[in-house]
Backbone as CSV, one residue per row, in Angstrom:
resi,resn,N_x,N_y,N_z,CA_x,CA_y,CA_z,C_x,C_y,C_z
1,UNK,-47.227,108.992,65.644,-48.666,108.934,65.742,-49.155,107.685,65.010
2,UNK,-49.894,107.123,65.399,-50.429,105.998,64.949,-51.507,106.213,63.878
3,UNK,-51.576,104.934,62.978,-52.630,105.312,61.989,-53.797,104.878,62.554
4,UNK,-54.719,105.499,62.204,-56.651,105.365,62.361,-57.137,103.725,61.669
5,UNK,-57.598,103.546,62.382,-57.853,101.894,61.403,-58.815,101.997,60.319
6,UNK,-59.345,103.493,60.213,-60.059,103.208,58.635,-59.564,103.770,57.789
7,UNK,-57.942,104.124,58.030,-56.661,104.259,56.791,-56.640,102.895,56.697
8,UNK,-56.185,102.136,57.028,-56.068,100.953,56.395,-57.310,99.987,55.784
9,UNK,-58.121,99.593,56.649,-59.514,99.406,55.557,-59.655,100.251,54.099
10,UNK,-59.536,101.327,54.025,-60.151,102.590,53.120,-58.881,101.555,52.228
11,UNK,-57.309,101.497,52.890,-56.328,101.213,51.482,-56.520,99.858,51.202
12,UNK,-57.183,99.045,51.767,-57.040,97.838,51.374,-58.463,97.276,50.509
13,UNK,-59.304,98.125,50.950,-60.487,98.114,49.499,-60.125,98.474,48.260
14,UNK,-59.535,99.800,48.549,-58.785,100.229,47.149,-57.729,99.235,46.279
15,UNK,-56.441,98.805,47.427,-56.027,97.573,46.522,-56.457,96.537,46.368
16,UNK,-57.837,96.124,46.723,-58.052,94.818,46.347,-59.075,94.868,44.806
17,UNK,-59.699,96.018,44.883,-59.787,96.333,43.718,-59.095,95.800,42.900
18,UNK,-57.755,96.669,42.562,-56.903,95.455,41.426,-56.528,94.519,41.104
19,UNK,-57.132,93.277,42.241,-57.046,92.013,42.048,-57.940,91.346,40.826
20,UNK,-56.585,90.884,40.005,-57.463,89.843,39.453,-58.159,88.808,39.574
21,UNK,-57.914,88.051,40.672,-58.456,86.783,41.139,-59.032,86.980,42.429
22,UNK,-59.322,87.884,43.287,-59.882,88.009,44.592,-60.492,86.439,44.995
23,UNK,-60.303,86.493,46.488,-60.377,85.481,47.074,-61.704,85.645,47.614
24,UNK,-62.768,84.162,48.070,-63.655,84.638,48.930,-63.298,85.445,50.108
25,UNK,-62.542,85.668,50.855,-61.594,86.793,51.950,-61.849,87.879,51.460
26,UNK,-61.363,88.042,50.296,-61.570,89.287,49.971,-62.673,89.756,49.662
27,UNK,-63.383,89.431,48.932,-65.166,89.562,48.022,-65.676,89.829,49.663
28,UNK,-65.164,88.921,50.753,-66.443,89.100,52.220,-65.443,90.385,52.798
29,UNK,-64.432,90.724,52.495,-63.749,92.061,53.155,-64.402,93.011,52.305
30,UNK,-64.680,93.564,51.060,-64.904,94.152,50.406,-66.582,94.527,50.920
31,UNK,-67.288,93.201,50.941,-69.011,93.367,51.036,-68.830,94.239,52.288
32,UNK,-68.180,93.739,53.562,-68.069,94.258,54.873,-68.027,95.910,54.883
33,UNK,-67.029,96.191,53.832,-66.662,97.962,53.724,-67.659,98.721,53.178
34,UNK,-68.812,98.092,52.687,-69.612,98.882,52.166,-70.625,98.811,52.715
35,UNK,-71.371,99.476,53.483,-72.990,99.645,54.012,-73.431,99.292,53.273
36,UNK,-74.589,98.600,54.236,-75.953,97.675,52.545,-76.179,99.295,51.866
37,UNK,-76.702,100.322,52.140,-77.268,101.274,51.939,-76.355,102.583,51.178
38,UNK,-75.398,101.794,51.382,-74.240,102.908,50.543,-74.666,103.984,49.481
39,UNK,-74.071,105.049,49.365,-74.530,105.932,48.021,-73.412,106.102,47.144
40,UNK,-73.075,105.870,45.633,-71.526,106.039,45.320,-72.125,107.268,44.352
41,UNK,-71.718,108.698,44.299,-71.498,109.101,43.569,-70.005,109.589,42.618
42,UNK,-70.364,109.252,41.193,-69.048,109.432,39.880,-68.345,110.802,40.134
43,UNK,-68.926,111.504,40.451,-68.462,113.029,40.342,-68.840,114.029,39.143
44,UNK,-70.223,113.638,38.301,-69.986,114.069,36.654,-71.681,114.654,37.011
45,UNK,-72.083,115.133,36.163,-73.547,115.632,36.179,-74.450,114.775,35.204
46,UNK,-73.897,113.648,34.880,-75.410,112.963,34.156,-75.894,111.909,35.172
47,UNK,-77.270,111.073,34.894,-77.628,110.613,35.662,-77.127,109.673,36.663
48,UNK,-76.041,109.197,35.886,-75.396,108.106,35.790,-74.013,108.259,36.894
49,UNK,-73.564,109.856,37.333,-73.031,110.132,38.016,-73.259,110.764,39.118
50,UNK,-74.100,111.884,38.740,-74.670,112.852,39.969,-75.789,112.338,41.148
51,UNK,-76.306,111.382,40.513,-77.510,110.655,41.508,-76.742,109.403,41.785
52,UNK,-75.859,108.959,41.511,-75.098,107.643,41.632,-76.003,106.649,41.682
53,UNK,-75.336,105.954,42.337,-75.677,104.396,42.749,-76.152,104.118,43.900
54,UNK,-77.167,103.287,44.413,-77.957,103.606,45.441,-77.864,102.065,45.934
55,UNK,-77.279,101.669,47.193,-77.099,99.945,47.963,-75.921,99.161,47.474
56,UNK,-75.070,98.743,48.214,-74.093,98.222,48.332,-74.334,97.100,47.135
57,UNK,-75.456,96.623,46.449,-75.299,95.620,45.226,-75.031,96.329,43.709
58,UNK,-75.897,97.488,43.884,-75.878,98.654,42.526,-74.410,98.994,42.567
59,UNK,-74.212,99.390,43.885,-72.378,100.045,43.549,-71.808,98.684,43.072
60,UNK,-71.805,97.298,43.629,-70.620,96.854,42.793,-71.467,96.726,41.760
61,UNK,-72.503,96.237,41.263,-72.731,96.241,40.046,-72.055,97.200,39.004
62,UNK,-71.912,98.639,39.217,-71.527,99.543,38.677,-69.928,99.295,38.180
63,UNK,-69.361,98.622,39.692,-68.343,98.562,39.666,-67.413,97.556,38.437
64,UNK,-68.711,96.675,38.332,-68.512,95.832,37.505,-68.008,96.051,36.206
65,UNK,-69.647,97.206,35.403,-69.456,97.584,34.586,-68.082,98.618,34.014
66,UNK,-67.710,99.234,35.271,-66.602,100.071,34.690,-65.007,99.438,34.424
67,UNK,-65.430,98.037,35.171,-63.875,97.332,35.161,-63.731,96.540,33.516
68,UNK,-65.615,96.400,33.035,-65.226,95.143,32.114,-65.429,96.549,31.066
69,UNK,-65.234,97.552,30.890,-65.314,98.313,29.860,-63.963,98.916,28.990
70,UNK,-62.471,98.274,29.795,-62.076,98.694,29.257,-60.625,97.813,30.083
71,UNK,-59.338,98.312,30.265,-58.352,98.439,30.660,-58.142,99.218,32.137
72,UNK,-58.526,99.189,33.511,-58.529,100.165,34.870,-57.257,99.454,34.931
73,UNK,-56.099,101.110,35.053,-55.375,100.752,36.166,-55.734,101.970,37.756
74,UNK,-55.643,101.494,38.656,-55.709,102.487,39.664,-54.385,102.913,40.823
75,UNK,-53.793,103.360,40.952,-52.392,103.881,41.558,-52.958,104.312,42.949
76,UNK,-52.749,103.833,43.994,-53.000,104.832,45.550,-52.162,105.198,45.385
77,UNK,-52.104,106.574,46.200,-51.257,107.534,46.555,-51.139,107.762,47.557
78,UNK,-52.724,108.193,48.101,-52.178,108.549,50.069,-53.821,108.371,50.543
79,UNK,-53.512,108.057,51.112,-55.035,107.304,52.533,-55.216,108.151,53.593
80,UNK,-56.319,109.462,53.673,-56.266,109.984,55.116,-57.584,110.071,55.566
81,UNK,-57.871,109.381,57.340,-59.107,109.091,57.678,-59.111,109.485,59.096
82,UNK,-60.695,109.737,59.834,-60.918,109.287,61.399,-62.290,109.073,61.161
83,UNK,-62.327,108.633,62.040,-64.189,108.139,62.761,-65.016,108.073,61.969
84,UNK,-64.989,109.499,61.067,-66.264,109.660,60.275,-66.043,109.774,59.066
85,UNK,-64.581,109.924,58.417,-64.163,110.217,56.993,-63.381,109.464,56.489
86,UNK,-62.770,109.585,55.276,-61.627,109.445,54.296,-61.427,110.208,53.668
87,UNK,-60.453,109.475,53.335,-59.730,110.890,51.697,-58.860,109.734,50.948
88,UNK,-58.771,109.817,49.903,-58.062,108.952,48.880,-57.627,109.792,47.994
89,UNK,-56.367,109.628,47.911,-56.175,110.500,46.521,-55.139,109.283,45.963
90,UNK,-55.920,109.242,44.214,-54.961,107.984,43.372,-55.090,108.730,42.026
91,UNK,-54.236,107.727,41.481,-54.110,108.525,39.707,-54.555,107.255,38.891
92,UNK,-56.092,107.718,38.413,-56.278,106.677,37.074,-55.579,106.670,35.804
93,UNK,-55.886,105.146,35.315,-55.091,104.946,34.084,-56.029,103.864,33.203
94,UNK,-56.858,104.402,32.104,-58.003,103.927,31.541,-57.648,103.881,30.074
95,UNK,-57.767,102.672,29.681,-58.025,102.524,28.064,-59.415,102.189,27.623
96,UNK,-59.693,102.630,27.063,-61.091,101.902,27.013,-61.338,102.134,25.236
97,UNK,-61.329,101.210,24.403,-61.701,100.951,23.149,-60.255,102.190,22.389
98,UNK,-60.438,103.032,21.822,-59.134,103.853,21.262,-58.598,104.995,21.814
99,UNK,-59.364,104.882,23.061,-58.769,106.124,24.249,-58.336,105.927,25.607
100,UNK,-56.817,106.481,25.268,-56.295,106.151,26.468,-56.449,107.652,27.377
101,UNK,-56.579,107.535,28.534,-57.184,108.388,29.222,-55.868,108.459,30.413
102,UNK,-55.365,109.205,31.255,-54.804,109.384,33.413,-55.225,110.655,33.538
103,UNK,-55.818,110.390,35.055,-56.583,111.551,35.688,-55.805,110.733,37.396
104,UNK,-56.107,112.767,37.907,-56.104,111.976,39.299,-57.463,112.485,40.152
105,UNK,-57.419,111.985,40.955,-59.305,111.983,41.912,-59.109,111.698,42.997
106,UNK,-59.569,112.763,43.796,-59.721,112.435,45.355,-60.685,111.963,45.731
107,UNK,-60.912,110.717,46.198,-62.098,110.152,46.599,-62.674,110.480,48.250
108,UNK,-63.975,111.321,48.388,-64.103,111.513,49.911,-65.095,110.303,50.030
109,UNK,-64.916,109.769,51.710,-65.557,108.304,52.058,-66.707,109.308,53.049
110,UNK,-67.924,109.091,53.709,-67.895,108.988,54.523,-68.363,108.185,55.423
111,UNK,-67.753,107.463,56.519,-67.794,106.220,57.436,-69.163,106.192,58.692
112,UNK,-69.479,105.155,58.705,-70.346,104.996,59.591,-69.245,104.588,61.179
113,UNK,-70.318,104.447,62.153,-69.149,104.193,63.471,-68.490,102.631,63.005
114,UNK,-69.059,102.055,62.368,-68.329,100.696,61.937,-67.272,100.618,61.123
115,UNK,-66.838,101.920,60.217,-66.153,102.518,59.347,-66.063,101.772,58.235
116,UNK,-67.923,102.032,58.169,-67.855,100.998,56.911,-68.648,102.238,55.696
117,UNK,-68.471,102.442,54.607,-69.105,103.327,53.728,-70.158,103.633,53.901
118,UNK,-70.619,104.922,53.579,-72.083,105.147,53.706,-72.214,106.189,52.608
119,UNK,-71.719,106.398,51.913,-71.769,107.585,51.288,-69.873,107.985,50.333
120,UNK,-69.769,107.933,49.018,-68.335,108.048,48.701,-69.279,109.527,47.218
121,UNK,-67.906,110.437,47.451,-67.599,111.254,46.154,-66.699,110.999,45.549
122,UNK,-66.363,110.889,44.092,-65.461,110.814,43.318,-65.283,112.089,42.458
123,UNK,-63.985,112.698,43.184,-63.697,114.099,42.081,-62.451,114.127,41.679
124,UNK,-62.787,114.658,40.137,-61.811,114.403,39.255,-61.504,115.602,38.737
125,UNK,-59.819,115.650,38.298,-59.936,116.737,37.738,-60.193,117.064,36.778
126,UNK,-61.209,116.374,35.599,-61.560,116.892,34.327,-62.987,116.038,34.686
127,UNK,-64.257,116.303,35.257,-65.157,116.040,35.523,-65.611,115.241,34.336
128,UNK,-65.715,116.414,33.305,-66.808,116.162,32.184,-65.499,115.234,31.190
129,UNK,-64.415,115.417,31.154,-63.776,114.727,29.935,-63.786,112.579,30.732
130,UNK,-63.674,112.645,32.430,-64.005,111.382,32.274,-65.566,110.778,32.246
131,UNK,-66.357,111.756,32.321,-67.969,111.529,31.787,-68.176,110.671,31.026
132,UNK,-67.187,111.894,29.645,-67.642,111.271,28.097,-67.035,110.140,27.901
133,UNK,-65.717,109.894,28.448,-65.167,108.382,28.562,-66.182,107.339,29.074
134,UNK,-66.519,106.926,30.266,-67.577,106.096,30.663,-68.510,106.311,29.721
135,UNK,-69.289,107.276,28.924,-70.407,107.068,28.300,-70.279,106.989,26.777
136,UNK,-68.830,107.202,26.556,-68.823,106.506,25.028,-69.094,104.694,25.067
């Protein structure tokens, strides 16, 4: 069976993420995957998670902030998608100031017909313990 082409988009946002040096290629592959209008929610109940991030500039902005806060490593694991969804499941690996933190999180996408983001959940399995991490 053949893969869905927004398994591979969905994995190749995810690894480009861990680029240190991203290329303009990449920065315009990345803008492409995300609807101007995107919604990212953290998965946590403060404001900062449960109402997320609102337009494809706030999410990376966000994105920003969580990369320069500390040490992200991010691990894919497995990529499953069609038409209208994703699924990501990876295992974080976070230092951030004297806490080292791994969790794993299934990320649900869901895709517009362009299979470009419109909407992502991030759930974790200790909701509230990576909360207090981001908000220390």
């Amino acid at each position: 069976m053949a893969e869905h082409p927004n398994v591979a988009r969905i994995r190749r946002g995810l690894e480009l993420r861990k680029e240190a040096a991203p290329t303009e290629e990449d920065f315009a592959f990345l803008y492409d995957l995300f609807d101007e209008d995107v919604i990212w929610h953290g998965g946590g109940s403060t404001e900062m998670w449960a109402e997320g991030s609102h337009g494809r500039d706030a999410v990376f902005e966000q994105f920003g902030k969580i990369e320069a806060a500390g040490s992200f490593k991010r691990d894919l694991l497995h990529v499953l998608a069609d038409d209208a969804h994703a699924v990501a499941l990876v295992h974080n690996d976070v230092e951030k100031g004297d806490v080292h933190m791994q969790w794993y999180e299934a990320m649900v996408f869901h895709l517009n017909e362009a299979g470009r983001i419109v909407e992502f959940w991030g759930i974790h399995e200790d909701a509230d313990a990576v909360e207090r991490l981001w908000a220390s």
